[in-house]
N, C-alpha and C positions, 0 to 999 in steps of 0.2 A: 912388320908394319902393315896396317890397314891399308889393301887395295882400294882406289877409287874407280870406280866404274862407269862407262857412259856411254848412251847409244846414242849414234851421229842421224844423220841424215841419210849425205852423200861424200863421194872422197875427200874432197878440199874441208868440207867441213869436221869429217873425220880426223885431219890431220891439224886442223886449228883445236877441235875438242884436245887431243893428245900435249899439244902446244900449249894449253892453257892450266895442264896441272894433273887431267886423268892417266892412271896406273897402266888402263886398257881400255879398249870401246868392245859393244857388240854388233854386229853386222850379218846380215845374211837377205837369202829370198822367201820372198811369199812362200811359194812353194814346199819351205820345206821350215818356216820360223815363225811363232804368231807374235803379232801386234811390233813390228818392225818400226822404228823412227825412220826407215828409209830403206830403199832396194839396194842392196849389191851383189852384181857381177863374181864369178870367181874372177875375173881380169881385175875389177876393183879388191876382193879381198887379196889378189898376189902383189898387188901395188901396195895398199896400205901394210899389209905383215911387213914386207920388206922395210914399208917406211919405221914402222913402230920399234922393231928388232933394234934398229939402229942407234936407235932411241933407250934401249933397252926396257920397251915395253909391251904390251899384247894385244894383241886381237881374238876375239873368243868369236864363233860362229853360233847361231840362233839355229836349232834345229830342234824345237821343241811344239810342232804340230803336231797332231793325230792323227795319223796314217789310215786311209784306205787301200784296198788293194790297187787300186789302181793307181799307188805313190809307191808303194816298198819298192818296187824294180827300179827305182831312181837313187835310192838313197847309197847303195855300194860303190856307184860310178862319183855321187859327189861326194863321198868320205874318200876316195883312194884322191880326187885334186887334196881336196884338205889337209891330209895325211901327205901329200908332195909341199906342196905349199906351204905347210910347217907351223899352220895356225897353233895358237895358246891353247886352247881348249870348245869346247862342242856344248854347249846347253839343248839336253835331251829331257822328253817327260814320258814318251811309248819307248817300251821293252825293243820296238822294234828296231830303235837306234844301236842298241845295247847289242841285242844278236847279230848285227852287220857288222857291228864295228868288234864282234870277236871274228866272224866267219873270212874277214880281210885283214885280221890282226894289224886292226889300225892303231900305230900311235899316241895318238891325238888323245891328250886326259881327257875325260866324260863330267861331266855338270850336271847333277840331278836337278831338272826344272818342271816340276809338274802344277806348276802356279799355286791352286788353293789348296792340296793336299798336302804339302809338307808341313805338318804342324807338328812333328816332335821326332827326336833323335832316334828312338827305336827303326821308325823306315828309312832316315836320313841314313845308317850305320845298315841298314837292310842294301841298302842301292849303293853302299861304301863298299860291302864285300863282292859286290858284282862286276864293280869297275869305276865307280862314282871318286871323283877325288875330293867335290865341295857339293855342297846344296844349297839352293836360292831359296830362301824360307818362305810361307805364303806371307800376303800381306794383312792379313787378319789376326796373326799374332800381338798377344801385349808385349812390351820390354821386357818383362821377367820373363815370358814363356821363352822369347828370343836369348836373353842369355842362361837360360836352361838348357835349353840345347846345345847351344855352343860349350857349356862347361862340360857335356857329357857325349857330344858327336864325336867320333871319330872322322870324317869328313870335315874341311874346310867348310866355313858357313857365309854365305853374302845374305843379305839385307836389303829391304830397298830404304833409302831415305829421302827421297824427294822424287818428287812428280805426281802425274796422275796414276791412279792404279784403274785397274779393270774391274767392274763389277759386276758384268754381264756377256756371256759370247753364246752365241748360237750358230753351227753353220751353217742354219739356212741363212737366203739373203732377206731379211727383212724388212729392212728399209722402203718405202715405199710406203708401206702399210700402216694404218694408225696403231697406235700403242694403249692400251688403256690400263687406267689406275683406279680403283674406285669406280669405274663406269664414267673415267672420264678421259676423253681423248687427251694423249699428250701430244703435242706439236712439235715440228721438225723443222727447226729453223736454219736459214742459208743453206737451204738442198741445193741452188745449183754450184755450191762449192763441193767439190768431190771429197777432199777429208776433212772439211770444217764443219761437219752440220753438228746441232744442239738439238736436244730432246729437254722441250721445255717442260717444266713440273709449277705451271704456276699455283699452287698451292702453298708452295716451299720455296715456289721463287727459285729452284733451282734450275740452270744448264746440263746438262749432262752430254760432255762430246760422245757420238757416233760416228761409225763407219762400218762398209763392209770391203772384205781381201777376198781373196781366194778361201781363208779359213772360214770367213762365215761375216756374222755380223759382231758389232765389238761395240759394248755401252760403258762408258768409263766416270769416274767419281766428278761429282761436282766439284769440289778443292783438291787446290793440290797437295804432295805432304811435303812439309818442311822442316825438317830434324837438326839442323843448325846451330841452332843452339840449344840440344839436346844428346851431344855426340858425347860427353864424358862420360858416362856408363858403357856405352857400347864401346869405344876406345880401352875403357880400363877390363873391359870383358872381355878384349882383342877378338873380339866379330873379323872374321879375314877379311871381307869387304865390302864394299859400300858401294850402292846400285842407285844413279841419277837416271831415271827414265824421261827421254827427250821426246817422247812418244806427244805431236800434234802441238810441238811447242817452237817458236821462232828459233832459228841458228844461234840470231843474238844472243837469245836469252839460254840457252842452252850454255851457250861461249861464255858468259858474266856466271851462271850458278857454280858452274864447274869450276872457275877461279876462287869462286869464294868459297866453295869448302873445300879446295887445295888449300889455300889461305886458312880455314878454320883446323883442318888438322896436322897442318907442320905446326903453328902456333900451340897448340895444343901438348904436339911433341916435344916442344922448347919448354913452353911453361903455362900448365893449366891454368894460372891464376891470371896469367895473359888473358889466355882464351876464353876466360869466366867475365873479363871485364870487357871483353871486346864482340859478344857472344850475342847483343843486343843489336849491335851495332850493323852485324850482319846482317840479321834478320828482316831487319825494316828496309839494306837494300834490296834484298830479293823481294819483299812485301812491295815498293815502289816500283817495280818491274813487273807487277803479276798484271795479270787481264783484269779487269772491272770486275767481270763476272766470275774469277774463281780465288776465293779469299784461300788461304793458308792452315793448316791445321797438324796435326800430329797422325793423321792415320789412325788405327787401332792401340797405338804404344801404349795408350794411358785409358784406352777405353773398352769396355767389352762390347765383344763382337754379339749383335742383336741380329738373326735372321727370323 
Protein backbone atom coordinates (compact mmCIF):
# COMPACT_ATOMS: atom_id res chain seq x y z
CA UNK A 1 0.00 0.00 0.00
CA UNK A 2 0.93 3.55 -0.83
CA UNK A 3 2.26 5.55 2.10
CA UNK A 4 0.68 8.92 2.76
CA UNK A 5 2.86 11.57 4.03
CA UNK A 6 2.61 14.80 5.92
CA UNK A 7 4.55 17.49 7.52
CA UNK A 8 2.73 19.02 10.60
CA UNK A 9 3.30 22.07 12.24
CA UNK A 10 3.46 21.49 15.83
CA UNK A 11 2.57 18.30 18.23
CA UNK A 12 -1.37 18.61 18.63
CA UNK A 13 -1.31 19.19 15.14
CA UNK A 14 0.97 16.38 14.36
CA UNK A 15 -1.24 14.10 16.03
CA UNK A 16 -4.73 15.53 14.33
CA UNK A 17 -2.65 15.31 10.71
CA UNK A 18 -2.10 11.26 11.83
CA UNK A 19 -5.87 11.22 13.10
CA UNK A 20 -7.11 12.48 9.85
CA UNK A 21 -5.75 9.54 7.39
CA UNK A 22 -1.69 10.18 7.21
CA UNK A 23 0.57 6.79 7.13
CA UNK A 24 3.45 9.22 8.90
CA UNK A 25 4.46 12.91 9.38
CA UNK A 26 7.87 14.57 8.98
CA UNK A 27 9.24 16.60 11.84
CA UNK A 28 12.48 17.91 12.89
CA UNK A 29 14.85 21.19 13.68
CA UNK A 30 16.17 24.06 11.71
CA UNK A 31 19.28 23.09 12.69
CA UNK A 32 19.66 20.04 11.18
CA UNK A 33 16.20 19.90 8.39
CA UNK A 34 15.38 22.49 5.52
CA UNK A 35 12.05 24.12 4.85
CA UNK A 36 10.25 22.46 8.08
CA UNK A 37 6.24 23.11 8.23
CA UNK A 38 7.24 23.57 12.03
CA UNK A 39 9.99 23.17 14.84
CA UNK A 40 10.32 20.01 16.87
CA UNK A 41 11.95 19.29 20.09
CA UNK A 42 13.52 15.77 20.42
CA UNK A 43 10.81 16.00 23.66
CA UNK A 44 8.24 16.63 20.95
CA UNK A 45 9.64 13.95 18.41
CA UNK A 46 9.66 11.18 21.69
CA UNK A 47 6.02 12.14 22.33
CA UNK A 48 4.70 12.01 18.91
CA UNK A 49 6.81 8.33 17.95
CA UNK A 50 5.25 7.08 20.85
CA UNK A 51 1.95 8.46 20.03
CA UNK A 52 2.24 7.35 16.19
CA UNK A 53 3.56 3.56 17.18
CA UNK A 54 0.45 3.16 18.73
CA UNK A 55 -1.18 3.93 15.98
CA UNK A 56 0.88 1.73 14.07
CA UNK A 57 2.23 4.59 12.30
CA UNK A 58 5.53 6.69 11.67
CA UNK A 59 7.44 9.43 12.20
CA UNK A 60 10.38 10.21 9.84
CA UNK A 61 12.99 13.06 11.03
CA UNK A 62 14.15 15.88 8.47
CA UNK A 63 17.83 15.89 8.47
CA UNK A 64 18.42 16.97 4.99
CA UNK A 65 20.51 20.45 5.47
CA UNK A 66 24.03 21.03 4.33
CA UNK A 67 26.36 20.78 6.84
CA UNK A 68 29.31 23.10 7.63
CA UNK A 69 31.89 22.36 9.82
CA UNK A 70 30.61 23.99 12.30
CA UNK A 71 27.26 21.50 12.33
CA UNK A 72 28.86 17.85 11.90
CA UNK A 73 29.93 17.66 15.77
CA UNK A 74 26.08 17.91 16.33
CA UNK A 75 24.84 15.38 14.19
CA UNK A 76 26.17 11.97 16.21
CA UNK A 77 24.67 13.26 19.61
CA UNK A 78 21.25 13.77 17.69
CA UNK A 79 21.17 10.53 15.63
CA UNK A 80 22.23 8.31 18.88
CA UNK A 81 18.39 10.39 20.75
CA UNK A 82 16.94 9.25 17.31
CA UNK A 83 18.24 5.79 17.13
CA UNK A 84 16.80 5.66 21.29
CA UNK A 85 13.64 7.08 20.38
CA UNK A 86 13.05 4.66 17.67
CA UNK A 87 11.88 7.16 14.89
CA UNK A 88 10.71 5.39 11.29
CA UNK A 89 13.35 6.71 9.29
CA UNK A 90 15.98 10.09 8.72
CA UNK A 91 15.61 12.01 5.38
CA UNK A 92 19.37 12.83 4.44
CA UNK A 93 20.83 14.77 1.30
CA UNK A 94 24.96 15.35 2.62
CA UNK A 95 27.21 12.11 2.67
CA UNK A 96 27.66 13.46 6.02
CA UNK A 97 24.54 11.98 7.51
CA UNK A 98 25.52 8.80 5.86
CA UNK A 99 29.10 8.47 7.52
CA UNK A 100 27.68 9.22 11.25
CA UNK A 101 24.98 7.23 10.91
CA UNK A 102 27.60 4.20 10.12
CA UNK A 103 30.57 5.55 12.56
CA UNK A 104 27.45 4.95 15.52
CA UNK A 105 25.85 2.22 13.68
CA UNK A 106 22.60 3.78 13.85
CA UNK A 107 19.49 1.97 13.30
CA UNK A 108 17.39 4.23 12.13
CA UNK A 109 16.55 3.45 7.85
CA UNK A 110 18.24 6.34 5.74
CA UNK A 111 15.86 8.50 3.22
CA UNK A 112 17.93 9.76 0.19
CA UNK A 113 16.68 13.54 0.09
CA UNK A 114 18.69 15.77 -1.97
CA UNK A 115 15.67 17.86 -3.21
CA UNK A 116 16.45 18.63 -7.13
CA UNK A 117 19.13 16.09 -7.79
CA UNK A 118 17.24 13.04 -7.70
CA UNK A 119 16.08 12.55 -11.17
CA UNK A 120 16.73 8.97 -12.13
CA UNK A 121 17.34 5.46 -10.55
CA UNK A 122 21.02 5.01 -11.56
CA UNK A 123 21.87 7.57 -8.09
CA UNK A 124 18.67 6.60 -6.34
CA UNK A 125 20.16 2.58 -6.42
CA UNK A 126 23.75 4.51 -5.90
CA UNK A 127 22.56 5.92 -2.34
CA UNK A 128 20.43 2.32 -2.08
CA UNK A 129 23.78 0.36 -1.76
CA UNK A 130 25.19 2.83 0.84
CA UNK A 131 22.28 2.69 3.13
CA UNK A 132 19.40 4.39 1.39
CA UNK A 133 16.09 2.39 1.90
CA UNK A 134 13.65 4.96 -0.27
CA UNK A 135 14.26 8.20 -2.21
CA UNK A 136 12.22 11.44 -2.45
CA UNK A 137 12.22 12.26 -6.12
CA UNK A 138 13.00 15.92 -7.20
CA UNK A 139 9.98 17.73 -8.04
CA UNK A 140 10.86 18.60 -11.45
CA UNK A 141 10.24 15.21 -12.71
CA UNK A 142 7.31 14.30 -15.43
CA UNK A 143 4.95 11.13 -14.60
CA UNK A 144 6.73 9.00 -16.98
CA UNK A 145 10.17 9.96 -15.68
CA UNK A 146 8.53 9.20 -12.06
CA UNK A 147 7.41 5.84 -12.79
CA UNK A 148 10.65 5.08 -14.51
CA UNK A 149 12.37 5.09 -11.84
CA UNK A 150 10.24 3.44 -9.60
CA UNK A 151 9.96 0.42 -12.25
CA UNK A 152 13.73 0.07 -12.09
CA UNK A 153 14.91 1.62 -8.22
CA UNK A 154 15.73 -0.74 -6.14
CA UNK A 155 14.91 1.82 -3.26
CA UNK A 156 11.50 2.61 -2.02
CA UNK A 157 10.29 5.87 -3.90
CA UNK A 158 8.14 8.94 -2.44
CA UNK A 159 6.70 11.72 -4.52
CA UNK A 160 5.47 14.91 -3.62
CA UNK A 161 1.70 15.39 -4.64
CA UNK A 162 0.45 18.37 -3.28
CA UNK A 163 1.74 21.75 -1.93
CA UNK A 164 4.00 24.17 -2.63
CA UNK A 165 7.41 23.14 -3.85
CA UNK A 166 10.63 25.18 -3.57
CA UNK A 167 12.12 27.07 -6.32
CA UNK A 168 14.89 28.91 -4.93
CA UNK A 169 17.31 28.63 -1.66
CA UNK A 170 20.26 30.47 -0.81
CA UNK A 171 21.94 30.54 2.48
CA UNK A 172 22.66 33.90 2.59
CA UNK A 173 19.94 35.86 4.42
CA UNK A 174 18.36 37.89 1.61
CA UNK A 175 15.60 39.27 2.51
CA UNK A 176 15.70 42.70 3.10
CA UNK A 177 17.23 43.42 -0.10
CA UNK A 178 15.40 44.07 -3.47
CA UNK A 179 15.30 41.36 -5.94
CA UNK A 180 15.43 42.17 -9.59
CA UNK A 181 13.94 40.62 -12.77
CA UNK A 182 14.41 42.19 -16.04
CA UNK A 183 15.88 45.31 -14.15
CA UNK A 184 12.87 45.44 -12.39
CA UNK A 185 12.53 45.48 -8.60
CA UNK A 186 10.34 42.80 -7.23
CA UNK A 187 8.44 43.66 -4.00
CA UNK A 188 8.14 41.97 -0.77
CA UNK A 189 4.89 41.99 0.53
CA UNK A 190 3.57 41.61 4.41
CA UNK A 191 7.39 41.77 5.75
CA UNK A 192 6.30 42.52 9.10
CA UNK A 193 4.91 38.92 9.11
CA UNK A 194 7.92 36.64 9.89
CA UNK A 195 6.90 33.58 7.46
CA UNK A 196 4.26 35.06 5.43
CA UNK A 197 6.05 37.49 3.20
CA UNK A 198 5.31 37.35 -0.88
CA UNK A 199 7.69 38.23 -3.61
CA UNK A 200 5.54 40.02 -5.94
CA UNK A 201 6.10 39.50 -9.81
CA UNK A 202 3.72 41.95 -11.26
CA UNK A 203 4.25 41.15 -14.55
CA UNK A 204 2.88 37.62 -14.13
CA UNK A 205 0.82 38.67 -11.41
CA UNK A 206 2.49 36.29 -9.59
CA UNK A 207 3.13 35.62 -5.34
CA UNK A 208 5.86 33.81 -4.53
CA UNK A 209 5.95 32.86 -0.59
CA UNK A 210 9.39 33.70 1.03
CA UNK A 211 11.46 33.19 4.14
CA UNK A 212 14.63 32.95 5.61
CA UNK A 213 15.74 29.83 8.73
CA UNK A 214 18.81 29.15 9.73
CA UNK A 215 19.53 27.47 6.22
CA UNK A 216 19.28 30.46 4.36
CA UNK A 217 16.73 32.02 2.39
CA UNK A 218 13.77 29.84 0.75
CA UNK A 219 11.61 31.26 -2.53
CA UNK A 220 8.65 28.85 -3.30
CA UNK A 221 6.16 28.43 -6.37
CA UNK A 222 3.39 30.54 -6.99
CA UNK A 223 0.69 27.46 -7.12
CA UNK A 224 0.35 24.91 -5.40
CA UNK A 225 0.28 21.09 -6.85
CA UNK A 226 -2.69 19.23 -6.72
CA UNK A 227 -2.55 15.57 -8.01
CA UNK A 228 -5.86 14.36 -6.76
CA UNK A 229 -7.28 13.58 -9.17
CA UNK A 230 -4.40 12.31 -11.04
CA UNK A 231 -3.39 9.36 -8.45
CA UNK A 232 -4.27 6.27 -10.80
CA UNK A 233 -1.09 5.83 -12.61
CA UNK A 234 0.96 6.50 -9.66
CA UNK A 235 -1.19 3.98 -7.50
CA UNK A 236 -1.06 1.34 -10.42
CA UNK A 237 2.75 2.17 -10.63
CA UNK A 238 2.81 1.40 -6.60
CA UNK A 239 4.98 4.77 -6.08
CA UNK A 240 5.56 3.77 -2.14
CA UNK A 241 4.58 7.19 -1.11
CA UNK A 242 2.86 10.18 -1.34
CA UNK A 243 4.47 13.40 0.19
CA UNK A 244 1.65 16.39 1.20
CA UNK A 245 3.92 19.38 2.11
CA UNK A 246 2.11 21.63 4.72
CA UNK A 247 5.00 23.98 4.27
CA UNK A 248 3.25 27.98 5.05
CA UNK A 249 -0.15 26.53 4.95
CA UNK A 250 -3.00 26.88 7.71
CA UNK A 251 -3.41 23.61 10.14
CA UNK A 252 -7.07 23.66 8.86
CA UNK A 253 -6.24 23.18 5.59
CA UNK A 254 -3.41 20.88 6.14
CA UNK A 255 -6.22 18.76 8.41
CA UNK A 256 -9.09 18.87 5.35
CA UNK A 257 -6.21 17.89 2.18
CA UNK A 258 -4.95 15.05 4.12
CA UNK A 259 -8.46 13.66 4.54
CA UNK A 260 -9.32 13.94 1.21
CA UNK A 261 -6.56 12.05 -0.31
CA UNK A 262 -6.91 9.47 2.69
CA UNK A 263 -10.38 9.44 1.24
CA UNK A 264 -9.12 9.44 -2.61
CA UNK A 265 -6.95 6.48 -2.04
CA UNK A 266 -8.82 3.92 0.10
CA UNK A 267 -11.55 4.56 -2.61
CA UNK A 268 -9.42 4.10 -5.10
CA UNK A 269 -8.28 0.78 -3.33
CA UNK A 270 -11.93 -0.46 -3.29
CA UNK A 271 -12.86 0.65 -6.65
CA UNK A 272 -11.14 2.74 -9.29
CA UNK A 273 -14.34 3.39 -11.16
CA UNK A 274 -15.43 4.83 -7.70
CA UNK A 275 -12.47 7.02 -7.57
CA UNK A 276 -12.76 8.04 -11.33
CA UNK A 277 -16.19 9.32 -10.79
CA UNK A 278 -15.58 11.00 -7.49
CA UNK A 279 -12.09 12.45 -8.56
CA UNK A 280 -13.65 15.87 -9.65
CA UNK A 281 -15.52 16.11 -6.84
CA UNK A 282 -12.43 16.45 -4.80
CA UNK A 283 -10.63 18.57 -6.56
CA UNK A 284 -12.92 21.54 -6.51
CA UNK A 285 -12.90 20.98 -2.62
CA UNK A 286 -9.36 21.63 -2.13
CA UNK A 287 -9.76 24.29 -5.05
CA UNK A 288 -12.63 26.15 -2.60
CA UNK A 289 -9.94 26.08 0.25
CA UNK A 290 -7.00 27.48 -1.71
CA UNK A 291 -5.69 31.18 -1.03
CA UNK A 292 -7.03 33.85 -3.79
CA UNK A 293 -3.63 34.08 -4.75
CA UNK A 294 -2.35 30.54 -5.33
CA UNK A 295 -4.52 28.56 -8.06
CA UNK A 296 -3.80 24.73 -8.47
CA UNK A 297 -1.90 23.00 -11.04
CA UNK A 298 -0.11 19.66 -11.73
CA UNK A 299 3.71 20.66 -10.92
CA UNK A 300 5.98 19.36 -13.56
CA UNK A 301 3.92 15.71 -14.06
CA UNK A 302 2.61 16.84 -17.46
CA UNK A 303 5.07 19.42 -18.29
CA UNK A 304 8.57 20.02 -19.22
CA UNK A 305 10.81 21.39 -17.01
CA UNK A 306 12.01 24.97 -18.74
CA UNK A 307 15.34 26.63 -16.83
Amino acid sequence: MTELVVTPCHVPHAKDVLEAGADAIVVGEQQFGLRLAGEFSLEDIAILTEFAHVKHKKVYVAMNALYHNDRVDALAPYMRELNRLNVDGIYFGDPAVVMTHREIDNQVPLIWNPEQTATNYFTANYWGERGATRAYLARELSMDEMVEIKENAKVEVEIQIHGMTCMFQSKRPLLGHYYLYQDKAMLVENRESERNKLLYDKERDNRYPIYEDRNGTHIFSPNDMCMIDELDELLDGEVDAFRIEGNLQSEAYTISVTRLYRLAMDTYARSPKEYREMKQQWFKEIEAMQQPHRPLDTGFFFKESVY
